[in-house]
C-alpha positions as a Markdown table, in Angstrom:
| # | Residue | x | y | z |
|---|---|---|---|---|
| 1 | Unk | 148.8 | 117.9 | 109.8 |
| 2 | Unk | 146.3 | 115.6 | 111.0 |
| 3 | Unk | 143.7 | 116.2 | 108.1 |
| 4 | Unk | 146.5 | 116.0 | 105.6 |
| 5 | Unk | 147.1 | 112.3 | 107.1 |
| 6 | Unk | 143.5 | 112.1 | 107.1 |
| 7 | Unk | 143.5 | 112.4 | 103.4 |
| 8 | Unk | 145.7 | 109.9 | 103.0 |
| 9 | Unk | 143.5 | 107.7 | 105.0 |
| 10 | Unk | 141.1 | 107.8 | 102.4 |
| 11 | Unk | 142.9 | 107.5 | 99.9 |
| 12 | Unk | 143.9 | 104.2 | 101.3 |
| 13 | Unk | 140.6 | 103.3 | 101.5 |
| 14 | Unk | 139.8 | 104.1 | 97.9 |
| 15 | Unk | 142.5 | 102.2 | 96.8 |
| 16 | Unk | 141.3 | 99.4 | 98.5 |
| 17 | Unk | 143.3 | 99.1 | 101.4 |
| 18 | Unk | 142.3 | 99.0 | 105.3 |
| 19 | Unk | 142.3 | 101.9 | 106.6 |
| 20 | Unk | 141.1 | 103.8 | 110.3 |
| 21 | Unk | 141.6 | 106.9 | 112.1 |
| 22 | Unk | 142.4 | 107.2 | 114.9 |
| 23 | Unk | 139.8 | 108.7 | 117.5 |
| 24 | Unk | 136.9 | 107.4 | 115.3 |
| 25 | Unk | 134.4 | 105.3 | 117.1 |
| 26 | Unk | 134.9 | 102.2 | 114.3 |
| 27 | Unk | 139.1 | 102.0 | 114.5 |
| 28 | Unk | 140.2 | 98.6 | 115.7 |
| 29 | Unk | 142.8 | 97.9 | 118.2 |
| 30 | Unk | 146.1 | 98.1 | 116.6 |
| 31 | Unk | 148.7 | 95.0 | 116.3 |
| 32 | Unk | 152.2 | 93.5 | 115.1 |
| 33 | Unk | 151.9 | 94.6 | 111.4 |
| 34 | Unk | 149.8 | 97.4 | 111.5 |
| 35 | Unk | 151.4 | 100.7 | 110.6 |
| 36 | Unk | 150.6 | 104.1 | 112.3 |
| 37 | Unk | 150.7 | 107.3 | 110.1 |
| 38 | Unk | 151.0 | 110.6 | 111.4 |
| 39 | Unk | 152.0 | 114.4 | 110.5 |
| 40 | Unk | 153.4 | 116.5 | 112.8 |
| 41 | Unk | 155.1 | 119.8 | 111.7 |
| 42 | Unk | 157.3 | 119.9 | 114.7 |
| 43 | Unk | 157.4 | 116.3 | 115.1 |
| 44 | Unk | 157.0 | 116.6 | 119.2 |
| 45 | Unk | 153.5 | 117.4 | 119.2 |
| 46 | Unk | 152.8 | 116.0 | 122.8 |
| 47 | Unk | 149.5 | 113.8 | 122.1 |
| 48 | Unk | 150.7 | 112.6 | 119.2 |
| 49 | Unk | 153.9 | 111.0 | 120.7 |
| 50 | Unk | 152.0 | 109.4 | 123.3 |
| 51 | Unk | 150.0 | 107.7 | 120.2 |
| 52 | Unk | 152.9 | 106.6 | 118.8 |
| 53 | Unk | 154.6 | 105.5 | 121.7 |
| 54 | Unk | 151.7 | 103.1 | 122.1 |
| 55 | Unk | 151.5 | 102.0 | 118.5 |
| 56 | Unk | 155.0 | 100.4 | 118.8 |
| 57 | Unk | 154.0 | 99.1 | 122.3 |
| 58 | Unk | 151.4 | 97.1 | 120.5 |
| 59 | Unk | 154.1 | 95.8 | 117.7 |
| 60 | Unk | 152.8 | 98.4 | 115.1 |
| 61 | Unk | 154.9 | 100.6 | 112.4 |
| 62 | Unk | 155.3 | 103.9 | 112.9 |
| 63 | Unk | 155.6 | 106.5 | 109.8 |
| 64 | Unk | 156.3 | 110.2 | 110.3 |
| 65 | Unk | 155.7 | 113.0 | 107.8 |
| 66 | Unk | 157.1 | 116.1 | 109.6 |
| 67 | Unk | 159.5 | 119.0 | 109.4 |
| 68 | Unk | 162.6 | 117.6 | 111.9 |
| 69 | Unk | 163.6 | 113.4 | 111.8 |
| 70 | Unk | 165.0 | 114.2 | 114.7 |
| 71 | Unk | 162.1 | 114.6 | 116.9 |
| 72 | Unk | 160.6 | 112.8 | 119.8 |
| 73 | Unk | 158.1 | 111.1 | 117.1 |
| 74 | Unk | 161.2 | 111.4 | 114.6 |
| 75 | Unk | 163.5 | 109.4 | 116.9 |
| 76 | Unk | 160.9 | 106.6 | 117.6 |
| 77 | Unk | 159.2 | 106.3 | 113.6 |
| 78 | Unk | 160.4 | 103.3 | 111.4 |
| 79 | Unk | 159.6 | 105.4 | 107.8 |
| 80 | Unk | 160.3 | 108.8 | 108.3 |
| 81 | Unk | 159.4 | 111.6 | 105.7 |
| 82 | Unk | 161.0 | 114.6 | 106.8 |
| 83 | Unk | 159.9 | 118.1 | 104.7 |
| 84 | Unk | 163.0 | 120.1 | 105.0 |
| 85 | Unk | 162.5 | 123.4 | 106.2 |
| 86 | Unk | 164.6 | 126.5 | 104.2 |
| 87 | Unk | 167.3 | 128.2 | 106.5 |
| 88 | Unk | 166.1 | 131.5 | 107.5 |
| 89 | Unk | 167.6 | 134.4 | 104.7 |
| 90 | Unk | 168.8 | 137.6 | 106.8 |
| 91 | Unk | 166.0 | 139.7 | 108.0 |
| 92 | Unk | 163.6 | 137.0 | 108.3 |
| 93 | Unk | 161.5 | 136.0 | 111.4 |
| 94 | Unk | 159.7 | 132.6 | 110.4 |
| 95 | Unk | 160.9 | 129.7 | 108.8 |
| 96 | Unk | 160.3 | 129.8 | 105.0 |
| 97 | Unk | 158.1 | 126.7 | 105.7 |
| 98 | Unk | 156.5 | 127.2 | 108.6 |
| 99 | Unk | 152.9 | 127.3 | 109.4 |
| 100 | Unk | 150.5 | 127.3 | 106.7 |
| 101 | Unk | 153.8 | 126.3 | 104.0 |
| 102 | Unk | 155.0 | 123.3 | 105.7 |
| 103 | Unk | 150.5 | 122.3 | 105.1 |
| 104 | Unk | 150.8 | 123.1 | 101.1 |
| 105 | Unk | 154.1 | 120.8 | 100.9 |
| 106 | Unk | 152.8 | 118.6 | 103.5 |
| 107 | Unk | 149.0 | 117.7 | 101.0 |
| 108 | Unk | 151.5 | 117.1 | 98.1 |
| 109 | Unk | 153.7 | 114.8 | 100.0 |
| 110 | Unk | 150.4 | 112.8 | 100.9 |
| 111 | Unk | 149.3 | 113.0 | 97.1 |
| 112 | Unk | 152.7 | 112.0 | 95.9 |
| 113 | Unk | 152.5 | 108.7 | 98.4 |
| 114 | Unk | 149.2 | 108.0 | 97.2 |
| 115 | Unk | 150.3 | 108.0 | 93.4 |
| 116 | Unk | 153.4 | 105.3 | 94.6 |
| 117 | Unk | 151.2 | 103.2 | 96.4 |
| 118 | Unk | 148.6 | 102.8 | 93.5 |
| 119 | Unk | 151.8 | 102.3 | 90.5 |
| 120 | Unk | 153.3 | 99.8 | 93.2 |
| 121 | Unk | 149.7 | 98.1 | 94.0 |
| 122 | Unk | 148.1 | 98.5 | 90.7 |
| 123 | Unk | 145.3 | 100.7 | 91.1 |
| 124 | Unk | 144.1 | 102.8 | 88.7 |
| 125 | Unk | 141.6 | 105.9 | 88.9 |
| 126 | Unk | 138.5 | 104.0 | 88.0 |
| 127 | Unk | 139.4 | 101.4 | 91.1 |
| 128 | Unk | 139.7 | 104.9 | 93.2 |
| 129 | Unk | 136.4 | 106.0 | 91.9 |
| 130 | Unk | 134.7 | 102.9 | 92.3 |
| 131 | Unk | 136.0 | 103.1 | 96.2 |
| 132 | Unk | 135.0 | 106.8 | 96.4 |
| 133 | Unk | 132.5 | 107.1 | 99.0 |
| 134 | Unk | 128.9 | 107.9 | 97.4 |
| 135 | Unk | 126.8 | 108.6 | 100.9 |
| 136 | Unk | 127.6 | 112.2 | 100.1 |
């Protein structure tokens, strides 16, 4: 879930917009009118709650993409994205959309927010492009 936010990361960045990770040597302390994104398919994932849980400490925003809004991270996010998971049909052992699913739905949630953000915004692809990183 994390790389799939991580995505998203740069696609803010291409689109122009600050962006960090968190755990990178260059992220800046987070304020009051920041926002924090994360992913978590369970939503309780135990070092990720104790990132949020800070984040709104220091007056930050907290968005969620996971699989259950009512989760520890759930319970404490201002935007919540929740990917529904399918009840189980008989016979089943899994979730229809658990492990590597809830990932596929999870990269075109991320690809769906970035296509918002540059209509609402307006950036087009060449202002992505232009942002794209080139030190490859």
């Amino acid at each position: 879930a994390g790389n799939c936010v991580k995505i998203l990361g740069m696609n803010c960045s291409q689109m122009g917009l600050t962006a960090h990770i968190c755990g990178d040597n260059t992220t800046p302390s987070i304020h009051e009118g920041d926002l924090l994104v994360v992913g978590s398919g369970s939503g309780n994932t135990r070092t990720i709650a104790l990132l949020a849980e800070e984040a709104k400490e220091h007056g930050a925003k907290l968005g969620l993409i996971s699989g259950n809004a009512e989760s520890t991270i759930g319970k404490m996010a201002d935007y919540n994205i929740e990917i529904k998971r399918l009840p189980k049909r008989d016979g089943e052992t899994s979730d229809t959309l658990s492990g590597g699913s809830f990932y596929h739905v999870l990269v075109q949630t991320v690809d769906m927010i970035r296509g918002y953000v540059c209509e609402m915004i307006g950036v087009t692809s060449a202002d992505m492009h232009y942002n794209h990183n080139n030190l490859e």
